[in-house]
N, C-alpha and C positions, 0 to 999 in steps of 0.2 A: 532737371528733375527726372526719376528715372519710372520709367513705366509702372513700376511697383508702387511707386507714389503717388501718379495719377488715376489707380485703379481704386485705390484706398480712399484718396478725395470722395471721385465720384461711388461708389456702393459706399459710403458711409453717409454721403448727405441723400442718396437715393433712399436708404433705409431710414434715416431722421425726417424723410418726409411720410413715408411709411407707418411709422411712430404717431409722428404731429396728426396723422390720418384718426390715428385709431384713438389718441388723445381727446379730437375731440366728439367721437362718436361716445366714447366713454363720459364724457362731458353732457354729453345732450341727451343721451339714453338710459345712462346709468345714474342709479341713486347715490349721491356721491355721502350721503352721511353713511353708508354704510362701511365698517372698518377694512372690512377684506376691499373693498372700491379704492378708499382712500391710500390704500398702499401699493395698490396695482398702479393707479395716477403715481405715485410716487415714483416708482420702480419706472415707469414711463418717461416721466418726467427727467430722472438720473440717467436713462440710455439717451433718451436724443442730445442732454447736455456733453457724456461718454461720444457719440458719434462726431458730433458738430469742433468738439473740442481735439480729433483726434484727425478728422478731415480741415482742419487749419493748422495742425502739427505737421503733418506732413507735407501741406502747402509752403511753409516755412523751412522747410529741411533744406540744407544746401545751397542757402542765399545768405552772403556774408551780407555785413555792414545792416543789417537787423541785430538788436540788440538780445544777446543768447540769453537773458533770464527769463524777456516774452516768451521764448519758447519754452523755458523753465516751468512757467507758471502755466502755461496751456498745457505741457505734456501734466502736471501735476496733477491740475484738473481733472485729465483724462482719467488718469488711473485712479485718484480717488473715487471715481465715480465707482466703479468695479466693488471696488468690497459694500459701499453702499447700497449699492445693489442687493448685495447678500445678504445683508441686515433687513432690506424692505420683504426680500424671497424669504428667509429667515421665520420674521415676522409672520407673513401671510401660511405660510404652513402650519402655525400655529395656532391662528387663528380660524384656518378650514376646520382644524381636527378639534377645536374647541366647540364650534359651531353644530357639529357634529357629535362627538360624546367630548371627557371631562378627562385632558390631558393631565398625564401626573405627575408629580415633583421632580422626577427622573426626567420627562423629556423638556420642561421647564428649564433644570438646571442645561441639559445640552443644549440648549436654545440659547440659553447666555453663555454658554462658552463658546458657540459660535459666532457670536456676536462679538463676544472678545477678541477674537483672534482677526473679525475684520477691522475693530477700532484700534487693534496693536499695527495693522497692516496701514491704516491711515496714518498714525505716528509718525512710521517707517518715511511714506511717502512725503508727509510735510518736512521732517529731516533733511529728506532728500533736497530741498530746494537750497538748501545752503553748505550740506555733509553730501558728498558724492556717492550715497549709499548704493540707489537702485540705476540712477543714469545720472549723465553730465550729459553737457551741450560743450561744442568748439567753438572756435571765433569763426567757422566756419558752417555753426547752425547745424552743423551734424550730431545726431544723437550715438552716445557710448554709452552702452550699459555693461552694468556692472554682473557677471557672471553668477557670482558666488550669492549677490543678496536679490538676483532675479530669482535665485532657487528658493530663497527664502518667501521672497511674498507667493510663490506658486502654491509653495506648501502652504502657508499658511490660508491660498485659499484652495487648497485639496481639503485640509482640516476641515473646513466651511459645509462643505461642500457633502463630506463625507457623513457628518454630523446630520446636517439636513436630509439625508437617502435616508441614515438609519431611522431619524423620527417617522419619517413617510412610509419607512417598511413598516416598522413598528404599528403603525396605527392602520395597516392597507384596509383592513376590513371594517374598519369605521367609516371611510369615506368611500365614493362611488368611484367604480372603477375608471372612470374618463377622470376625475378631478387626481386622481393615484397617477395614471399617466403623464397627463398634461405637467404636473408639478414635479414628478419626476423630471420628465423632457427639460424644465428648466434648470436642471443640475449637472444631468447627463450631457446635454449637448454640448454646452460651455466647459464641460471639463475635460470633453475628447476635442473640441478646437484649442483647449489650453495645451495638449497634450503635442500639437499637431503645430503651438505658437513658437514652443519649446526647439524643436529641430526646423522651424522653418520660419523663421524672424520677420520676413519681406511684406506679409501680410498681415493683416488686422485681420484675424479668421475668427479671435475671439468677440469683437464690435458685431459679425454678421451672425455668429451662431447664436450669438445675445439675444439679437433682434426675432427668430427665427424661432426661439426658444419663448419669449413673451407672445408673436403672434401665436403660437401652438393655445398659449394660455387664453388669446382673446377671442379665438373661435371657440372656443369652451366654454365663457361667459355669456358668448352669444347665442349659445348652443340651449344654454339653459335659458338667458332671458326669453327665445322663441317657447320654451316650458311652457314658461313662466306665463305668457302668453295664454299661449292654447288653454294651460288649464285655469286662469280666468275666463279668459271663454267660455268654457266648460259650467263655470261657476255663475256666470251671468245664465247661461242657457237652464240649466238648473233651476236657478232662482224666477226666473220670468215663469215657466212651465209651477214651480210652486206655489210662488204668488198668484196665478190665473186659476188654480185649482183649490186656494185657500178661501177666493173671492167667491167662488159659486157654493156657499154655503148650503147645505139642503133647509135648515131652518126657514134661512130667509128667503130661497125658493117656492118655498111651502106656505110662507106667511103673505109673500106677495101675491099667489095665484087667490090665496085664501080671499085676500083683500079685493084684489078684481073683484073677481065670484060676485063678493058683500055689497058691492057694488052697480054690478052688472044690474039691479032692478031698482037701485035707489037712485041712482045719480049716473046713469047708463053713458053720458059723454066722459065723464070723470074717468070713471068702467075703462073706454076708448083708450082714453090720454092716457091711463095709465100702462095698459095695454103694448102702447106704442113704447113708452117709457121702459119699463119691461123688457121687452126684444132690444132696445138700443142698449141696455144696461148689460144684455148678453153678448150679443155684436160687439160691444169695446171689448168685454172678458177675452172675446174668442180672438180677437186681434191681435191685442196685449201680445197672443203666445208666440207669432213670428216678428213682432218689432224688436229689433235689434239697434234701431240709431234712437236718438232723443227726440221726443215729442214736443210742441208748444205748450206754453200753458196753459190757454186757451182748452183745446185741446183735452189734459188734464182736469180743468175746470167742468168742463161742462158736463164730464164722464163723473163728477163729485159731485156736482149738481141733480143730475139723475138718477144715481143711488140715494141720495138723500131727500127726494122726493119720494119716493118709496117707502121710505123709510118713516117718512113723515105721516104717507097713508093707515103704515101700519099702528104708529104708536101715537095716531093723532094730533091731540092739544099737550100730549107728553113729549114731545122733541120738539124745540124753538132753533133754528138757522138762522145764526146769522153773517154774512159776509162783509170783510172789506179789503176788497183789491183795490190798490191804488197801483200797481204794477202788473201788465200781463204779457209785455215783449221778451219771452226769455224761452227757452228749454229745459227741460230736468225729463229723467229716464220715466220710461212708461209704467201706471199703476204705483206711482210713490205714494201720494196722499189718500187712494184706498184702503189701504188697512191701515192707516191710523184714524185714518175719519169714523173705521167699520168701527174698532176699538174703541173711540170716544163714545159710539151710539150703547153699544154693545156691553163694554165695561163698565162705561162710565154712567152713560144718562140710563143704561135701560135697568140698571141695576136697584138705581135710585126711586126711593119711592117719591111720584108726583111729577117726577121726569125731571128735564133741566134742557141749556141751550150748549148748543155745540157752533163753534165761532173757526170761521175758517178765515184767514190774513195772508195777503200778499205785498210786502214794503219791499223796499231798497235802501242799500247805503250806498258809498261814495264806493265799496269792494263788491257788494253781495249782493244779492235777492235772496230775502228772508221770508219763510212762509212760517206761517203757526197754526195748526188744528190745536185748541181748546177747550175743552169740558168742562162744567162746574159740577160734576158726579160724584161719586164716593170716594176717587183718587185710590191711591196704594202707597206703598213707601219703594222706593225706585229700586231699592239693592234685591227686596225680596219677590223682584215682580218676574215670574218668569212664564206667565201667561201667552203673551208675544214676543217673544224671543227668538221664535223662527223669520215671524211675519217682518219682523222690526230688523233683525240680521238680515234677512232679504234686499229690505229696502235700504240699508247702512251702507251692502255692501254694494251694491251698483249707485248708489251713490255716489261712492268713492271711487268707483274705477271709470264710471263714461262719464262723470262733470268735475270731479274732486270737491264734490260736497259734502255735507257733515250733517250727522240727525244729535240731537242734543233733546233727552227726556227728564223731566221735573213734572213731580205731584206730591200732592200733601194729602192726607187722608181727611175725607169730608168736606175736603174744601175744590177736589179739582185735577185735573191735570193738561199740561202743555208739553205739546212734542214741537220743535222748533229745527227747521232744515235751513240752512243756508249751504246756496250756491254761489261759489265766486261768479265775476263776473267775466 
């Protein structure tokens, strides 16, 4: 086996572990239903098969009494992988600039005729295993390739190749200038190692620029999922800071000192307690604005508790509470069920002439913790409510990003309304 052979084994299974790396960080980090993800796995997937199949080619070169179609069929593999490739890169270019604005029939059509020219080149290549188009094998397990129709598949992945830059020129100012880069790089590189395979056989230079040219592409993913990141953050930080400054409404400031006050000479302990009630109702607000990790329910609870006692002072024998937790071992993000509870009192019962009860639930299932704030108030019709729509977007969305939970709203006019959150478990 000659040095050249041994260097190709090992940087091609060093790169396919490389790959398998990034595969499965791709796996475990990334959204895999998304289209452009689902072609990157692909395009992954086809180089490490390209690597692994091309580092047992040349493990096999030069050892007789091995049967030369195995090697047929492993080099076969190998190179069909390569236009596949193009198809998966192909695709994904199309799919950035679609994502972005609204590709037109022009680079559509060149997008399938580069796609033709790799599925003509796979033809070539299956051919090959029985017509000695592009290589043969000896009884000697040495590969011979074929000059004249190695020119052929080059070109036809130059055509590829070429097709794919113009789309990318074509559209530069629609996408950002690192993803114009990065997807270029995957064209550019591979076709000056192709260029480079041509006068100098010995090496597999296109397996490593491959590989060289997809990581360019996955610190770019990574580049943005870190975005992607930060500005959830950004959005959680936002929303906490809104939510905390939605809850100190001056009304209900003004109506609780009012109620003290009303108080402070009829029922001067009440006065007290409420007093107390009061400052801790503020104290949670003002916490609310630097908690960043999940709180207990409990926790939760008890800050629902104490607004609604308040609440209860102000509109007396007109707001009825009533509770049933049967669950309270869980977390969910900070200040969720104050502004739907604010809104049951608010929209719902304080609206209502003669008042009504507002019912707060905490179940489980065999997946969830299920909570329901419920009203039996004036209700609205769901499509046209856009009253809370901050407050409720607030809560949806940190929902969604620190627990992966869900807010789900229903009302019927006259009869009511129920906001219902579940959190997996």
């Amino acid at each position: 086996m000659s040095i050249f052979n041994l260097i190709n084994i090992y940087m091609s299974v060093f790169c396919a572990i490389i790959c398998l790396t990034c595969l499965f960080i791709v796996f475990t980090e990334y959204n895999k239903k998304e289209k452009r993800n689902k072609l990157y796995i692909g395009l992954i997937v086809t180089l490490i098969i390209m690597l692994l199949s091309d580092a047992a080619a040349n493990g096999l070169q030069g050892k007789p009494g091995i049967n030369p179609y195995l090697m047929i069929r492993i080099l076969s593999i190998a190179y069909i992988c390569g236009p596949v490739m193009m198809i998966f890169l192909t695709r994904l270019i199309m799919t950035i600039i679609n994502e972005k604005t609204f590709a037109s029939k022009t680079a559509f059509f060149a997008s399938y005729i580069a796609i033709g020219t790799c599925v003509l080149d796979i033809i070539f290549i299956l051919i090959s295993q029985f017509i000695p188009l592009y290589f043969e094998v000896d009884n000697n397990n040495l590969l011979i390739r074929n000059q004249i129709w190695n020119i052929v598949t080059q070109s036809l992945a130059f055509i590829c190749m070429f097709i794919g830059s113009g789309i990318l020129i074509s559209y530069k100012k629609s996408i950002s200038r690192r993803e114009f880069i990065t997807m270029l790089a995957q064209i550019v590189i591979p076709a000056f190692s192709v260029v480079f395979y041509i006068f100098f056989v010995e090496l597999s230079v296109v397996n490593y620029a491959v590989t060289i040219a997809v990581l360019l592409y996955f610190g770019n993913v990574q580049s943005e999922l870190i975005y992607k990141i930060k500005q959830k953050e950004l959005e959680l930080i936002k929303g906490h800071i809104s939510i905390m400054l939605s809850q100190i409404q001056p009304h209900f400031l003004f109506n609780s000192l009012t109620a003290i006050i009303g108080l402070c000479d009829k029922d001067p302990a009440r006065a007290k307690e409420m007093t107390f009630e009061f400052s801790e109702y503020l104290r949670s607000n003002m916490e609310s604005l630097t908690e960043k990790e999940l709180i207990s329910f409990e926790q939760e609870l008890k800050h629902i508790e104490v607004y609604l006692s308040l609440e209860k002072a102000i509109y007396g024998k007109g707001l009825n509470v009533v509770y049933n937790i049967e669950v309270s071992d869980f977390k969910l993000p900070v200040l969720t069920l104050q502004p739907i509870v604010e809104n049951a009192v608010k929209h719902g019962i304080g609206k209502r002439e003669g008042g009504g009860t507002v019912s707060v639930s905490a179940i489980q299932t065999d997946k969830a913790y299920v909570l329901n704030v419920s009203d039996d108030g004036l209700g609205f019709v769901v499509k046209e409510n856009e009253r809370t729509s901050v407050g409720i977007a607030n809560v949806t969305n940190r929902l969604s990003v620190m627990c992966g939970g869900s807010l789900e709203i229903k009302s019927e006019p006259q009869v009511g309304s129920t906001v219902t959150i579940t959190i997996p478990k």
